[in-house]
C-alpha positions as CSV (number, residue, x, y, z in Angstrom):
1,X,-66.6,35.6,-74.5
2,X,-67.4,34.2,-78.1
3,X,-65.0,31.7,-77.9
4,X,-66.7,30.2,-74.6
5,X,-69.9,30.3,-75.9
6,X,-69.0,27.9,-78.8
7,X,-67.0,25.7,-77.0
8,X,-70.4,25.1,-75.0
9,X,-72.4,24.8,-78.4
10,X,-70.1,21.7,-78.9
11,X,-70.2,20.4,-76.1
12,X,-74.1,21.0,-75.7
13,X,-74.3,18.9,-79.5
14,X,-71.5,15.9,-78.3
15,X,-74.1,15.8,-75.5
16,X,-76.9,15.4,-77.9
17,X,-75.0,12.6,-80.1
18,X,-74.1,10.7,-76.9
19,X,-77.5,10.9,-75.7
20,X,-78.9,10.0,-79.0
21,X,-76.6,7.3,-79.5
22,X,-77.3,5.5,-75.8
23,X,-81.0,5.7,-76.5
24,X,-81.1,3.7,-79.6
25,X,-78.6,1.2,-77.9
26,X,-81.2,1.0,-75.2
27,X,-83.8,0.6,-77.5
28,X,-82.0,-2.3,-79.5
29,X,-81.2,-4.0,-76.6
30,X,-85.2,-3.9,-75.0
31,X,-86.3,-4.8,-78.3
32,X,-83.7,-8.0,-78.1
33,X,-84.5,-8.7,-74.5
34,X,-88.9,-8.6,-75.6
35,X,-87.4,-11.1,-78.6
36,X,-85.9,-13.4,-76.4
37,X,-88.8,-13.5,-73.8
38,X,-91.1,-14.1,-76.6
39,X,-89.1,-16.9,-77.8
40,X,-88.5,-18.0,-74.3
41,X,-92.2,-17.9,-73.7
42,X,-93.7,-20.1,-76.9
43,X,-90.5,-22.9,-76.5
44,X,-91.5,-26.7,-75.8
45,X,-90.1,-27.5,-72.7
46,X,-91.3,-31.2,-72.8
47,X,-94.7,-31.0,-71.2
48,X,-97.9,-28.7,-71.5
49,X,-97.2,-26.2,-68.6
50,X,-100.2,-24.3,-69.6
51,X,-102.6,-27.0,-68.3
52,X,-100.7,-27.9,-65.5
53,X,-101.5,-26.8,-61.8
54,X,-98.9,-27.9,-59.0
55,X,-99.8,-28.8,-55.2
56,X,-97.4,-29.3,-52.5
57,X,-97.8,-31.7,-49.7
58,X,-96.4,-30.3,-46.4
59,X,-96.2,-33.2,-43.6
60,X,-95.3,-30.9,-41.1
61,X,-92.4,-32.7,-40.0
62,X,-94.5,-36.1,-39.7
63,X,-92.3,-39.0,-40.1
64,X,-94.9,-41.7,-41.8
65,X,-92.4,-44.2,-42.9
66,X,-93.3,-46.4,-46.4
67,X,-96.6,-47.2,-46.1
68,X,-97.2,-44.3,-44.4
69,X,-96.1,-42.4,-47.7
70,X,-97.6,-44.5,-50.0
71,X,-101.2,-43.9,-48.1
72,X,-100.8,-40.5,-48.1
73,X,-99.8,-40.2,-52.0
74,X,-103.1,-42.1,-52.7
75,X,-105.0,-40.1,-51.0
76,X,-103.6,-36.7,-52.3
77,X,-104.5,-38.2,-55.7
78,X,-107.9,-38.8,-55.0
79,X,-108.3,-35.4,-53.5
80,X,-107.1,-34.1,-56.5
81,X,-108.8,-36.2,-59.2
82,X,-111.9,-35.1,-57.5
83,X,-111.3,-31.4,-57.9
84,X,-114.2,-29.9,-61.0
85,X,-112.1,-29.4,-63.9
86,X,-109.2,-31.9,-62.9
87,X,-108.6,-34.4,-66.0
88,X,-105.4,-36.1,-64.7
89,X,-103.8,-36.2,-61.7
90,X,-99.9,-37.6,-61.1
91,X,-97.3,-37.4,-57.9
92,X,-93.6,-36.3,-58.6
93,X,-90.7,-35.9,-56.3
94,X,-89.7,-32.8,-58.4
95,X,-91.4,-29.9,-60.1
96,X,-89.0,-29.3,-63.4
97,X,-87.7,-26.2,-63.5
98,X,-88.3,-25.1,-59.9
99,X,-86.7,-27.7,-58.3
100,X,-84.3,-30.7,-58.5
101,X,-82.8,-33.5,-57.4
102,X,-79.5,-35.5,-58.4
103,X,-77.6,-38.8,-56.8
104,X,-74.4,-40.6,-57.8
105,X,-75.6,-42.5,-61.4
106,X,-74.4,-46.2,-62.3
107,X,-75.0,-47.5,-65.5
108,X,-73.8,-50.9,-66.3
109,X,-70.7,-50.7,-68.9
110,X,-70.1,-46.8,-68.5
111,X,-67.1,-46.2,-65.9
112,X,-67.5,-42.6,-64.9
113,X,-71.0,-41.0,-65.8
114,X,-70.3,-38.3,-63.8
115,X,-67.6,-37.1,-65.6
116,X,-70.0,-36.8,-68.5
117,X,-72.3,-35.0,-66.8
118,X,-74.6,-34.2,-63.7
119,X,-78.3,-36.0,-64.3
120,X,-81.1,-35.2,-62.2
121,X,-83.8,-37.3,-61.7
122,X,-87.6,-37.7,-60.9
123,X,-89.8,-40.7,-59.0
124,X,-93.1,-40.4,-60.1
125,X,-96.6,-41.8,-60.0
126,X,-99.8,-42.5,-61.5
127,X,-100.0,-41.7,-65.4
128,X,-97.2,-38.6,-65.7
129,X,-96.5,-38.9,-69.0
130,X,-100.3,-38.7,-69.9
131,X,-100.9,-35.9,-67.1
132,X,-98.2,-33.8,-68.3
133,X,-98.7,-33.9,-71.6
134,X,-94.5,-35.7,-72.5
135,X,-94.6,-37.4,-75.3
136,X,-92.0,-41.1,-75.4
137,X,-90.1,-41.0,-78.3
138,X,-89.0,-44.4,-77.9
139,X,-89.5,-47.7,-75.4
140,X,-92.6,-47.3,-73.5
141,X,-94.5,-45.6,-70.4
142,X,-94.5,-46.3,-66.8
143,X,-97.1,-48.6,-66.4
144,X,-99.1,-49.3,-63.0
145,X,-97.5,-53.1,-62.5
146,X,-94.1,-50.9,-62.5
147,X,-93.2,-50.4,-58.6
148,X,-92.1,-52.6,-55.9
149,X,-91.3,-55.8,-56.2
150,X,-91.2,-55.5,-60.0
151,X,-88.1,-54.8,-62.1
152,X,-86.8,-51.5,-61.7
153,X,-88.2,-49.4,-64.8
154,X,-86.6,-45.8,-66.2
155,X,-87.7,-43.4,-68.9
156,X,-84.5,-41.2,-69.8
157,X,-84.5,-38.1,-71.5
158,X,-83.1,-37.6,-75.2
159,X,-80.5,-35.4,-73.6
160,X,-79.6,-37.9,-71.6
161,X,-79.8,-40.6,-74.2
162,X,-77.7,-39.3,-76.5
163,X,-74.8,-38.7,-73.9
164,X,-75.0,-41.8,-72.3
165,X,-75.2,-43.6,-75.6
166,X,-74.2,-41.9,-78.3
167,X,-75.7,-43.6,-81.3
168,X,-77.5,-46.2,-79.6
């Protein structure tokens, strides 16, 4: 009987030791993971998102053609400039980071982009840069003679930049 009673002892303390041990792994890694949200959380993702308040436009399946477009984007940013509080107001085709949009890219004297990578892109309007808070590190913003008719203007990220034309 003596002998089954300490065999349970250790097994009742290797319990313990396991038990101990799993909790401070847990505890590392839930300390790691509050890190990593923190650092997550404070990281410059290229614009101010805490001043930044999104709207969608639904056209409920209208088809409005060009103009029709056009129109309605005006009017979407006077509704919005005229909101209390509203400093800024811009239209995008994309909200970064929720969603995204990518077509075949040519660039004159590169043969394959895609083989160097997959770029998304973003049509904008009005004063994004400004609105958003994205600083140009180089070349200059979209300006509001930029659009149709006009030469076709593109701000590229650094990212981008530096894959595209390494050194450059």
């Amino acid at each position: 009987v003596r002998g089954g009673s300490r065999g349970r002892a250790r097994l009742n303390g290797a319990l313990l030791i396991v038990q101990g041990a799993l909790s401070v792994l847990l505890l590392v890694g839930a300390g790691l993971f509050v890190r990593s949200v923190h650092a997550v959380s404070v990281m410059r993702l290229g614009y101010d998102s805490d001043r930044i308040m999104v709207a969608l436009i639904h056209r409920r399946g209208a088809e409005l053609g060009d103009t029709g477009e056009i129109d309605l984007g005006r009017r979407a940013l006077d509704v919005a400039r005229a909101v209390p509080g509203v400093q800024a107001a811009t239209l995008v085709s994309v909200v970064p980071f929720y969603t995204s949009m990518s077509a075949p890219l040519f660039v004159a004297g590169i043969d394959s982009v895609a083989r160097l990578g997959e770029f998304g892109y973003q049509a904008v309007r009005g004063d994004y840069f400004g609105t958003t808070g994205t600083r140009i590190l180089r070349g200059r913003r979209l300006l509001p003679s930029d659009g149709a008719g006009t030469a076709r203007v593109a701000v590229v990220s650094e990212a981008m930049a530096k894959t595209l034309w390494p050194g450059a």
